[in-house]
N, C-alpha and C positions, 0 to 999 in steps of 0.2 A: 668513403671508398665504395664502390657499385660491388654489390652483392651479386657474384655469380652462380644464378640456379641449377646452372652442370655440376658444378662444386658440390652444391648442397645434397644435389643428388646424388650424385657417387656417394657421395656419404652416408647418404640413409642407406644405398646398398650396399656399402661394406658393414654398416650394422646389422643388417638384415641377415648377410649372407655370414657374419660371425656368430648371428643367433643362431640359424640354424646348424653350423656346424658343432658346436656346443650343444646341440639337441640330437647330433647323430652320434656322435661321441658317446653321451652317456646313453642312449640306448643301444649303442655296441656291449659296451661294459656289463649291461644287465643283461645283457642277450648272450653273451659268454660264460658270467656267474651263472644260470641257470640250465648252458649248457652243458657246462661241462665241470664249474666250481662248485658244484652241490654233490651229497654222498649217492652211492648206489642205493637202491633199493635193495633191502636186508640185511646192509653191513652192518658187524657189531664191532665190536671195543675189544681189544685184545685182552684185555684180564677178564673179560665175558668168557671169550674164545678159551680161555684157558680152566675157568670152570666148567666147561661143558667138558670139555676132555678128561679131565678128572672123574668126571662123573659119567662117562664112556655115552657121552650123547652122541657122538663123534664115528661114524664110518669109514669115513674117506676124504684125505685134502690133496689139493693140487694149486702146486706153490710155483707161481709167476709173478718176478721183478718184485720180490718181497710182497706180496698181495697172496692171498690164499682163497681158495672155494670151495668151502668144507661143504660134506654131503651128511646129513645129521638122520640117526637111528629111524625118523619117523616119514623118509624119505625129501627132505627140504634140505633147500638150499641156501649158506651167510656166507658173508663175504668177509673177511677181516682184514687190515693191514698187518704186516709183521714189522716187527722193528729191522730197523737195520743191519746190515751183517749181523742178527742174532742166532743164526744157523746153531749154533752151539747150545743157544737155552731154549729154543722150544722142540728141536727133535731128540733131545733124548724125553722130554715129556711124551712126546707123539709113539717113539716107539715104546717106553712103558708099557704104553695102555693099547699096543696092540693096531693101532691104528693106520692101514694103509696111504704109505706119502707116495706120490710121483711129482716129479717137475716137469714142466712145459718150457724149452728156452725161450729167453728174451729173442725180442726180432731189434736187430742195431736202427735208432732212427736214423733218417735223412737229414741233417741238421742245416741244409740248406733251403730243404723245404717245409722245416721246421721253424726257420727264420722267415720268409717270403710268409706263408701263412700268417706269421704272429702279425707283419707290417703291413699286411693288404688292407686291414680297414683306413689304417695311415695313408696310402698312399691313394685309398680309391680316393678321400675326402678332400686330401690335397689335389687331386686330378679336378674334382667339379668345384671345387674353391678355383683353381685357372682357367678354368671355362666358363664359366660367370663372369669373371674379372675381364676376361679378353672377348667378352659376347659384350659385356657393360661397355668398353672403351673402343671398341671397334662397333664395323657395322651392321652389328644383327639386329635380331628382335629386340635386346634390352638398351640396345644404343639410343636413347631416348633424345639424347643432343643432337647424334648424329644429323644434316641434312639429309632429305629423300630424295633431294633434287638429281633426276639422272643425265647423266652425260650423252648426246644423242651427235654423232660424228655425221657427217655430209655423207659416207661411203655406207652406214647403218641403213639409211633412210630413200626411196625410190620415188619420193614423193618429189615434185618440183613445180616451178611457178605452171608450169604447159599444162599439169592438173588442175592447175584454178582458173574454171570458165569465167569468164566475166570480171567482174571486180576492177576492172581499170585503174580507177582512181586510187582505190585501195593498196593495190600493188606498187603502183607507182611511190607510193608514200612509204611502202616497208620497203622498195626493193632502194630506195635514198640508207636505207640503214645499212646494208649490204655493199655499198659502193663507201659511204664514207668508212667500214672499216677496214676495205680494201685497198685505198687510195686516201689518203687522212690528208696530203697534203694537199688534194684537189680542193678540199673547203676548207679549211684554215689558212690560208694564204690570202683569202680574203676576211678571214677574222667570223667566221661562219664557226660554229658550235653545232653538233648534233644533238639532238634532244634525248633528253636524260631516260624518258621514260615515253611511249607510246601503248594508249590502250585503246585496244579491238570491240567495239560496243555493238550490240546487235544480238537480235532474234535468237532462238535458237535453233539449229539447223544451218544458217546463214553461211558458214563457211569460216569461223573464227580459228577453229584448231587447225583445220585442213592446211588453214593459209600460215601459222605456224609451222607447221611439219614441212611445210616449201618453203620456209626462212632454211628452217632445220637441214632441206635438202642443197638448197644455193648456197649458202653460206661457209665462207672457206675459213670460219672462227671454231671455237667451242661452244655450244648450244645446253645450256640446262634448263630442263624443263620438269616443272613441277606444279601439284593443284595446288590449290587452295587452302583443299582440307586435311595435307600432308603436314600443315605447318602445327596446327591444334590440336593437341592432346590432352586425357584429365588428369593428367601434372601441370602444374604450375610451371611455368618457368618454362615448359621443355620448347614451348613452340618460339620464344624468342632465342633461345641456344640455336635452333634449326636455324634460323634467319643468321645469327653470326656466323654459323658455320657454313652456308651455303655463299655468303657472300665473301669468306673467308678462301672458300674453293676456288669463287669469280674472279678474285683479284688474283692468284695464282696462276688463273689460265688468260688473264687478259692480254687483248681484246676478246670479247666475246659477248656472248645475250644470254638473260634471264626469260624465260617465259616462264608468266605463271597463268597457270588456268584455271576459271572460275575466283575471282580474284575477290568477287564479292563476300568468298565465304572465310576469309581473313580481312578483309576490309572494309568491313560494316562500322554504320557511324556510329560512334562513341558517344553515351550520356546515358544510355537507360539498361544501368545495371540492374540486372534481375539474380545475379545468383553466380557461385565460383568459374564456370564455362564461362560466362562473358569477362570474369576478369584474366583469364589466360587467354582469352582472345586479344582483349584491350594489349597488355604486356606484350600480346604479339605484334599487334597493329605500329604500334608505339617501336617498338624495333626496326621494325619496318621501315616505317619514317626515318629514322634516324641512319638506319644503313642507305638508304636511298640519297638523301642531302641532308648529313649530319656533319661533323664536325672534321670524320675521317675522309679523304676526297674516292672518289671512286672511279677515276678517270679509266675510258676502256671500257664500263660493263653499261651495258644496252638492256633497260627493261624493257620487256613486252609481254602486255596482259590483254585476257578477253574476258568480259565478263555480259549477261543480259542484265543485269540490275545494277544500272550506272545512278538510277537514283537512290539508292542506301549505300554507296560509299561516300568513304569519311574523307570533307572538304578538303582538310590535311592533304589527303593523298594524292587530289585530283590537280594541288596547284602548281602551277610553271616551277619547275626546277625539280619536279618527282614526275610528274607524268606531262609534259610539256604537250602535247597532241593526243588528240582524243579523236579515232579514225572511227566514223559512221561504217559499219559493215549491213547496209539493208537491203531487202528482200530485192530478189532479183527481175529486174525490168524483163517485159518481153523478149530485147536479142541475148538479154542474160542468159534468159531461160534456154532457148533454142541451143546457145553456146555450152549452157551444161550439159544436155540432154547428150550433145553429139559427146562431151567426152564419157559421158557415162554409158554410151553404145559400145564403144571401142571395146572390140572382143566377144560382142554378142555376132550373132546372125541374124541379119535383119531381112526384111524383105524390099523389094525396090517399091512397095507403095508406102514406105514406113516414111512420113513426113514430118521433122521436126519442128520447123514453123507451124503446122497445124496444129500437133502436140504442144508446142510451146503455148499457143493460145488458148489452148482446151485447160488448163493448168493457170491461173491466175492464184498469187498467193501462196504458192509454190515453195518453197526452198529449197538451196542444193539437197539438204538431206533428203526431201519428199520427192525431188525426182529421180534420186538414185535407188531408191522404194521404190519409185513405180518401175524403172527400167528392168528391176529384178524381177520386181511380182510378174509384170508383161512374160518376161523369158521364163521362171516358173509355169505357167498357164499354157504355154507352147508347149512346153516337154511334158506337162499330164498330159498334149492331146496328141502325144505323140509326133510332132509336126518338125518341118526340116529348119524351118524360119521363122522368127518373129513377125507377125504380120500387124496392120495398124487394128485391125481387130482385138489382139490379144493385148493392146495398149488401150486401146477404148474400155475395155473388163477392167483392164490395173487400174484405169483413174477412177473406174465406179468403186472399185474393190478398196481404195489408199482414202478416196475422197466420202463415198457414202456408206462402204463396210461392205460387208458379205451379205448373199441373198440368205435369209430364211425359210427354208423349202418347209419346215416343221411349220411354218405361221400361214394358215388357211386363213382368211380373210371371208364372213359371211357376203351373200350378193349386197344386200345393202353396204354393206363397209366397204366395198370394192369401188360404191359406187358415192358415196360419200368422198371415199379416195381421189376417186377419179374428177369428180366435179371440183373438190379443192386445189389440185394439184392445175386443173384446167382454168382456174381463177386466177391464179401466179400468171401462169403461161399470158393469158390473154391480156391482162393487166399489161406487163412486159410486153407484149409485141404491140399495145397501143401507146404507152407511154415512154417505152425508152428505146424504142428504135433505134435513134438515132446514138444513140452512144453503145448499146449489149443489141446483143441478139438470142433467144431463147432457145438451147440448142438441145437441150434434152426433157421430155415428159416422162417419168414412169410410178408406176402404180406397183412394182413388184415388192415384196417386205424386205426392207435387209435391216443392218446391224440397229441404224439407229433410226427407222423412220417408216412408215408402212409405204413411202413412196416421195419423189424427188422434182422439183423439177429445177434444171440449172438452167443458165441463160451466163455469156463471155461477154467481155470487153470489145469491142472491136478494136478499140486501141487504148493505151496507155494513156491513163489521165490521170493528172496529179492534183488539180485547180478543181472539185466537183463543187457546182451551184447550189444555191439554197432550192432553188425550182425542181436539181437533179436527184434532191436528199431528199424534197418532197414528193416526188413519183415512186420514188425508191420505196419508202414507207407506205403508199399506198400499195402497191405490189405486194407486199410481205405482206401486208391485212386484207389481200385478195382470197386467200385461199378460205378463212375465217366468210369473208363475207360472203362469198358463193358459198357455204355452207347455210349460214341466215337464210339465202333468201332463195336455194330448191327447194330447201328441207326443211326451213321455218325453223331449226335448231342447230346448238353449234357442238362439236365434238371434245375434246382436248388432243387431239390432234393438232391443232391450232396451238398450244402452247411455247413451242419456241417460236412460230412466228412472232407472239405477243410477245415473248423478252428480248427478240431482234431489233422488233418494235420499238420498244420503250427505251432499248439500248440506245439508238436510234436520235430518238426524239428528246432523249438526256442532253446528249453530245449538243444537238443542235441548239438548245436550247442556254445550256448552263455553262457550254465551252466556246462555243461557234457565235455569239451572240444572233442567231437568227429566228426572231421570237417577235412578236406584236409589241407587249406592254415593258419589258425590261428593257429593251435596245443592246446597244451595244455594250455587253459587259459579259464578263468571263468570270463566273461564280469560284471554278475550282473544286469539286466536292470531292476530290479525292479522299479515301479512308486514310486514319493512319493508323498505322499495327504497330504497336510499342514493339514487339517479336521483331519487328525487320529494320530495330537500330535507330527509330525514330526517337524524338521526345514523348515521356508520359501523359503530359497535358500540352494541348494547344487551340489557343483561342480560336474564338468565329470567324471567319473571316468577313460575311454578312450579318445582318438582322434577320430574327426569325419570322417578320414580314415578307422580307426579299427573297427567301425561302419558300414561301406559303406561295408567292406570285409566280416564281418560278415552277413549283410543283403545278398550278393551275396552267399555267403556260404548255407544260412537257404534256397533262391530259387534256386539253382543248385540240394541240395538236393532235394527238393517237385520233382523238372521236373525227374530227374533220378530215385526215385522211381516210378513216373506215369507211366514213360517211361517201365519200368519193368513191371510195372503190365497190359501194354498194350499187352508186347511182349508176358508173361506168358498164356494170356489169348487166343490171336492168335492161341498161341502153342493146347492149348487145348482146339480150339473153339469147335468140338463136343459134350466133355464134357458138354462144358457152357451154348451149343441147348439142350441138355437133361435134367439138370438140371434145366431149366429153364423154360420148359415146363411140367415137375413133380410139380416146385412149383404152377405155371398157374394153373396145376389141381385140386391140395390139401391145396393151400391156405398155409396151413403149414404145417411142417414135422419138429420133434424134436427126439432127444433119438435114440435108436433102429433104426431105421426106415431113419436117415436119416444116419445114419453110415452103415448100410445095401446101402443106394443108392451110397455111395462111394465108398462102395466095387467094388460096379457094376462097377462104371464106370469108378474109378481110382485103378485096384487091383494092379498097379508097381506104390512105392514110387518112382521112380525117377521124377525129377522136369523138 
């Protein structure tokens, strides 16, 4: 019989929560003995009390509700009890000996509030014994079973497909999910089945929830949406109760859709247990599976998951009958871009020189999330400067500001470092406008300090290309060890400035080398050197997949390359040192030069394309 972990757990909480009322209980009782069950301070013993009277220690008593508060010769104060209706034996004692009695009446209790008093510990303890119990079993903080998953209605939600620029292909593939729960007999009549499960893969940024929350807004079903990491908690047990119960909700409301978000972070592959978290994860994962295409049918409920790390999820999860499509959500192409831009205007003030093809091209590599950042920072930057409109100026700042960071006005640069700057930055530039012309063009120079770099220089796509050449990876890389080598050979020394050139580099010359096979002595083969991190679900051990020959060849391969493009970009640069003095003292002047302005100084200085 399957061991239910709700079970369990109610149960350790009804023990829990009978410990501690068992623990307030008897600390009531001793907090009462003490308050009120112990003697007064000075009370004596009535056959005390009756010696001292005899022996005229005694002034004065005053007698309430049989209790006395004798006032003694040497002006002190005891308390005694009297016996009960004893009125008869101890004042004809009292008056013997001369002794001043008075009475104080009793005051009648409240016996109702007499009662309510005695029960209030009773009944507080019983009140948070039902609020525990009804927090445990419903859905508060201690409803640990409970699903999180929230219910998101079409009328909730203002989001809809007209907010998702771009994506064509995308939408088209979830807006099929939409129609067959609308119209079931349009595909079934041809014996067409909708797929069980669709996941959203892709970048981050990309537009994977956006385009959820537009199922969420089109959608005439019930919509539950939940992450990841709502499912996993450090109880055992609790994250696969979540999954019964949330799918226990689905079937209730169906038809309808599941989304889950970040899907990775319950659906990591299975085998390299390290510690109690992974095996409540596992228990969760395993539920999962089993709710999804197990034994019980689930006809009606539509998964949809996004996640950016499709490769640590567990095979299990990924094959036909649990997630049947697996929808690429990647970075957005050029009219992507342009298409986002305009919906992420909607509602600013722009001005009429504000071009979004132009912005779209200035922006390669982009994501919805990064240009809805820059359209903001843009409109921030208008309203410091107090202005009526967004102009393409204040978009030209946003992409410096989202893409290179902020200017550093505190970082004074010496004349030589200005000019080191400048000469590097002017070794990219020229490199680039001799070698890749024909596909970028170098569209910004600058020298000014910001967040990450004492100075920039970017160069665009003219168009979108998806097929780049080994000739075009080899310019590329001479480029990026431009600025390094103009450095060698004004100043005979190199800076570290030059440092992430060198990891672009290398980055670079890896790819091409160990993935791309485009290398001299290995040929055509794909090494593979991906790391693997036991942490991200992988196995503990796994074999080579080369010799530590083919290795060693390859490493020689990936620096033969770096040095022969250096080497190029030293010669190139030799070749057109006056070029590289003019350009370099343009930048010295002006700090920066973008657009117009710097393809006019190319003209100048380089009007024959040959190299």
């Amino acid at each position: 019989m399957e061991k239910d972990p709700l079970k369990d757990l109610r149960n350790r909480n009804l023990r829990n929560i009978a410990f501690i009322t068992v623990i307030v209980i008897l600390g009531l009782i001793l907090l009462q003995s003490w308050l009120g069950g112990g003697k007064t301070k000075n009370e004596i013993q009535y056959t005390l009390f009756t010696t001292l009277v005899e022996n005229d220690q005694i002034v004065s008593v005053l007698i309430k509700d049989n209790r006395a508060e004798a006032t003694t010769v040497d002006g002190g104060t005891i308390f005694v009890q009297l016996p009960p209706d004893g009125t008869s034996i101890y004042m004809p004692l009292l008056e013997e000996h001369g002794i001043q009695v008075s009475f104080e009446p009793s005051t009648e209790s409240n016996w109702f509030l007499t009662i309510v008093i005695s029960l209030l510990p009773v009944l507080l303890i019983f009140a948070v014994f039902m609020y525990i119990m009804r927090r445990t079993q419903g859905g508060g903080a201690l409803a640990f079973g409970q699903s999180k998953a929230k219910l998101v209605r079409p009328d909730t939600t203002k989001v809809t497909f007209d907010d998702v620029a771009g994506l064509a292909e995308v939408k088209e593939e979830v807006e099929e999910i939409i129609d067959y729960l609308e119209d079931q007999k349009r595909f079934s009549r041809l014996g067409a089945e909708i797929p069980k499960g669709i996941l959203l893969v892709g970048a981050p940024g990309t537009g994977k929830t956006l385009l959820a929350k537009a199922i969420a807004g089109e959608a005439h079903v019930p919509f539950f949406s939940i992450s990841g990491s709502d499912f996993v908690e450090m109880f055992v047990g609790v994250g696969a109760a979540r999954v019964r119960d949330m799918f226990e909700k689905a079937k209730a409301s169906a038809p309808c859709i599941i989304f889950i978000d970040e899907l990775d972070a319950v659906g990591r592959k299975r085998g390299a247990g390290l510690g109690g978290g992974h095996d409540e994860r596992e228990q969760t994962l395993n539920q999962l599976l089993a709710e999804m295409d197990g034994f019980q049918p689930n006809k009606g409920i539509i998964i949809l998951a996004a996640t950016n790390r499709p490769d640590v999820l567990d095979p299990a999860l990924l094959r036909p009958g649990r997630f049947d499509r697996r929808v690429l959500v990647p970075y957005p192409v050029l009219k992507d871009r342009e298409e986002i831009l305009k919906v992420h205007l909607r509602g600013k003030t722009i001005a009429e020189d504000v071009d979004t093809g132009v912005l779209a091209r200035q922006t390669p590599g982009f994501v919805g999330a990064d240009l809805r950042n820059l359209c903001n920072e843009a409109a921030l930057l208008a309203a410091r400067k107090n202005k009526d409109v967004v102009d393409m100026a204040d978009f030209a700042e946003a992409t410096d500001r989202v893409w290179l960071g902020l200017k550093r006005k505190s970082v004074v640069p010496t004349e030589k470092e200005r000019r080191i700057t400048a000469y590097h930055e002017s070794g990219h530039a020229l490199l680039g406008h001799l070698l890749q012309r024909e596909n970028r063009s170098v569209h910004k120079i600058s020298i000014v300090p910001r967040s990450y770099s004492m100075g920039v220089t970017q160069s665009l796509p003219l168009e979108e290309k998806y097929l780049p050449t080994q000739e075009e990876y080899k310019n590329e890389l001479v480029c990026t060890l431009g600025g390094r080598a103009a450095e060698e050979l004004v100043f005979n020394e190199i800076t570290a400035g030059s440092s992430s050139d060198l990891r672009d580099a290398t980055k670079l010359a890896t790819k091409m080398v160990i993935k791309l096979g485009m290398n001299e002595e290995l040929g055509p083969i794909s090494l593979g050197r991906e790391r693997v991190d036991v942490f991200l679900g992988e196995e503990i051990v796994k074999s080579h997949e080369h010799s530590e020959e083919i290795s060693s060849l390859a490493d020689r391969e990936i620096r033969g390359l770096l040095i022969r493009s250096y080497e190029k970009a030293k010669q190139l640069l030799k070749k057109h040192r006056s070029a590289l003095d003019r350009l370099a003292s343009e930048v010295l002047k002006r700090e920066e030069i973008a657009g117009s302005e710097l393809d006019a100084l190319f003209a100048e200085l380089m009007p024959a394309p040959a190299v």
